[in-house]
C-alpha positions as CSV (number, residue, x, y, z in Angstrom):
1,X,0.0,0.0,0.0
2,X,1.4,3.4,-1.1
3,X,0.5,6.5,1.5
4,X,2.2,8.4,3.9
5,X,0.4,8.3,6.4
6,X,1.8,9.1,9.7
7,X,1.0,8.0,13.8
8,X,-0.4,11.6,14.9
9,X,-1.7,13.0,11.7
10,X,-5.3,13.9,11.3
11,X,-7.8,13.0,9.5
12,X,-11.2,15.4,8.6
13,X,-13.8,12.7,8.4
14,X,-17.7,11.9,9.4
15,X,-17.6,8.6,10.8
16,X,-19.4,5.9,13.2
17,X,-19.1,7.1,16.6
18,X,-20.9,3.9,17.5
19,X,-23.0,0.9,15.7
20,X,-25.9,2.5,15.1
21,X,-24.5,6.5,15.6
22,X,-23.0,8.7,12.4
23,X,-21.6,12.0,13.3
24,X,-23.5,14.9,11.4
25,X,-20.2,16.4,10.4
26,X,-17.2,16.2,10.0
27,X,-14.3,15.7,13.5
28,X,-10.8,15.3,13.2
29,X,-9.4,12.0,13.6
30,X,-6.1,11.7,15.2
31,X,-4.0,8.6,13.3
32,X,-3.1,6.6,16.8
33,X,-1.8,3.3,15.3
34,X,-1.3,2.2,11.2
35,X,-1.2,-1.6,10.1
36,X,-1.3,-2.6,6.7
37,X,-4.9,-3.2,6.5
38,X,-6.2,-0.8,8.7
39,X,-5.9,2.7,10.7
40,X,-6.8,3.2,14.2
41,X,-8.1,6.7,14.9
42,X,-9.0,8.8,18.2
43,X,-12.2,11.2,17.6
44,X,-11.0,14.7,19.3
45,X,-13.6,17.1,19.7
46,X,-12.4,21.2,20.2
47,X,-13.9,22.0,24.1
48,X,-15.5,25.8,23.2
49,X,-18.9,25.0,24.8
50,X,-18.1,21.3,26.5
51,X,-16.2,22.2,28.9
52,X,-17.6,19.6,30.9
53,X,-16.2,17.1,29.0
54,X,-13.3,17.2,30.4
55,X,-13.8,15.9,33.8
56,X,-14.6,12.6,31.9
57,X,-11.6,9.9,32.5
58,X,-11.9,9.2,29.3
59,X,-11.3,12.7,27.7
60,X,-7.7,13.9,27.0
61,X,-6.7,17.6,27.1
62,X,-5.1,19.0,24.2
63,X,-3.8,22.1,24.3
64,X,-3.6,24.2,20.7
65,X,-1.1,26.9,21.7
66,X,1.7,25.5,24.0
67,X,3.5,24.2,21.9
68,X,1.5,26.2,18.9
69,X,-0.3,22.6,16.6
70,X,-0.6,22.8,12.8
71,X,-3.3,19.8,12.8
72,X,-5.6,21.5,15.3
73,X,-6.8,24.8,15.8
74,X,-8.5,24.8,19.0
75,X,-8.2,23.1,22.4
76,X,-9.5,20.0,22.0
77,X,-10.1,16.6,24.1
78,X,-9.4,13.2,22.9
79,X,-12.1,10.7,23.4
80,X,-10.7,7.4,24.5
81,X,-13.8,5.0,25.4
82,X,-14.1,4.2,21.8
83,X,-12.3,2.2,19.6
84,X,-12.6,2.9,15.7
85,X,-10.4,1.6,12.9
86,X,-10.7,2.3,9.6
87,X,-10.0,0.3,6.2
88,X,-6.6,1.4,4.9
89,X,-7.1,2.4,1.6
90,X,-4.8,4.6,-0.9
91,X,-7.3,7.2,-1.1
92,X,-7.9,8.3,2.3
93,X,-4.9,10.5,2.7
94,X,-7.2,13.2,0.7
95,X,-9.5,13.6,4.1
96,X,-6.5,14.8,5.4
97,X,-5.5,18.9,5.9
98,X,-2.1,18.9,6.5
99,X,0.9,16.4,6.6
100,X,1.8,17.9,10.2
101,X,1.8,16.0,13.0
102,X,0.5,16.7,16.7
103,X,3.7,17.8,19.0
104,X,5.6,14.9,20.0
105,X,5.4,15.0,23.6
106,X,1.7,15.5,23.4
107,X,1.0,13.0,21.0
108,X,3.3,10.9,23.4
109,X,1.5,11.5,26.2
110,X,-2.1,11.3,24.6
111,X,-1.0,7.6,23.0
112,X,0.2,6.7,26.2
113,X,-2.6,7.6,28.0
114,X,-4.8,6.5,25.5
115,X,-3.4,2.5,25.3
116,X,-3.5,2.9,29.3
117,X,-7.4,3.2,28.9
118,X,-7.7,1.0,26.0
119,X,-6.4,-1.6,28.2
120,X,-7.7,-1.1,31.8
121,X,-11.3,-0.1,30.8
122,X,-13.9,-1.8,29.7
123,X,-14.8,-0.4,25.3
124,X,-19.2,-0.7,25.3
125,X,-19.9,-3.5,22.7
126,X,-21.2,-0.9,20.7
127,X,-18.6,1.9,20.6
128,X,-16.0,-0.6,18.8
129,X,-16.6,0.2,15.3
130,X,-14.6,-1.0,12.0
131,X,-15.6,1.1,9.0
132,X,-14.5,0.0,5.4
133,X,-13.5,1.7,2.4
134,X,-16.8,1.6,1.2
135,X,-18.4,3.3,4.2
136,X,-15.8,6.0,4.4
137,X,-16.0,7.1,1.1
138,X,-20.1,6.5,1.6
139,X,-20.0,9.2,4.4
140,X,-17.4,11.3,3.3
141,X,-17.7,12.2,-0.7
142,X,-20.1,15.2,-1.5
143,X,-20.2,16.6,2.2
């Protein structure tokens, strides 16, 4: 498979948030892990007006301006009770905005933090979701 995609990179997609959910819009997806069939993403969601997200355990900070971040604009949180993985496919480096990367030391932090959960917590049935190819480029084209 020919990309270049990179661990930390985000993607701009609409995607399953759940089974049976589809996010209205499109949210960045932080690239957290790449094999060569599929990528595993964490949804971040800025934190203008949900505040109160953050005193979740399974939200991660992200600050925007210390170090300044070229793949997000805004503070953010990281959601890490869900687990999504996406088809790898050729063709899906065009949802992304810029070839940046989050900071290191955030983004080493966040994965960190983020396998910690992964592994100690319990992911709902429900809120592992696998989309393909198909259903990315289903949700995504003409948006």
């Amino acid at each position: 498979m020919i990309d270049d995609l990179k661990v930390g990179q985000v993607l701009w997609l609409k995607v399953r948030y759940q089974i049976d959910k589809v996010a209205t819009i499109k949210h960045p997806m932080l690239i957290a892990d790449i094999k060569d069939d599929y990528i595993e993403v964490i949804a971040l969601d800025k934190i203008a007006g949900k505040l109160q997200n953050l005193y979740y355990p399974y939200n991660w900070y992200i600050d925007a301006t210390n170090p300044v971040e070229k793949v997000i604009r805004e503070d953010s949180y990281a959601q890490f009770n869900t687990k999504l993985t996406i088809e790898r496919f050729a063709e899906i480096t065009k949802y992304r905005q810029t070839q940046e990367l989050l900071s290191t030391k955030k983004l080493e932090e966040l994965l960190i933090n983020y396998q910690d959960y992964q592994k100690n917590n319990r992911i709902r049935e429900e809120q592992i979701v696998y989309m393909s190819k198909y259903e990315i480029l289903q949700l995504n084209e003409n948006v």
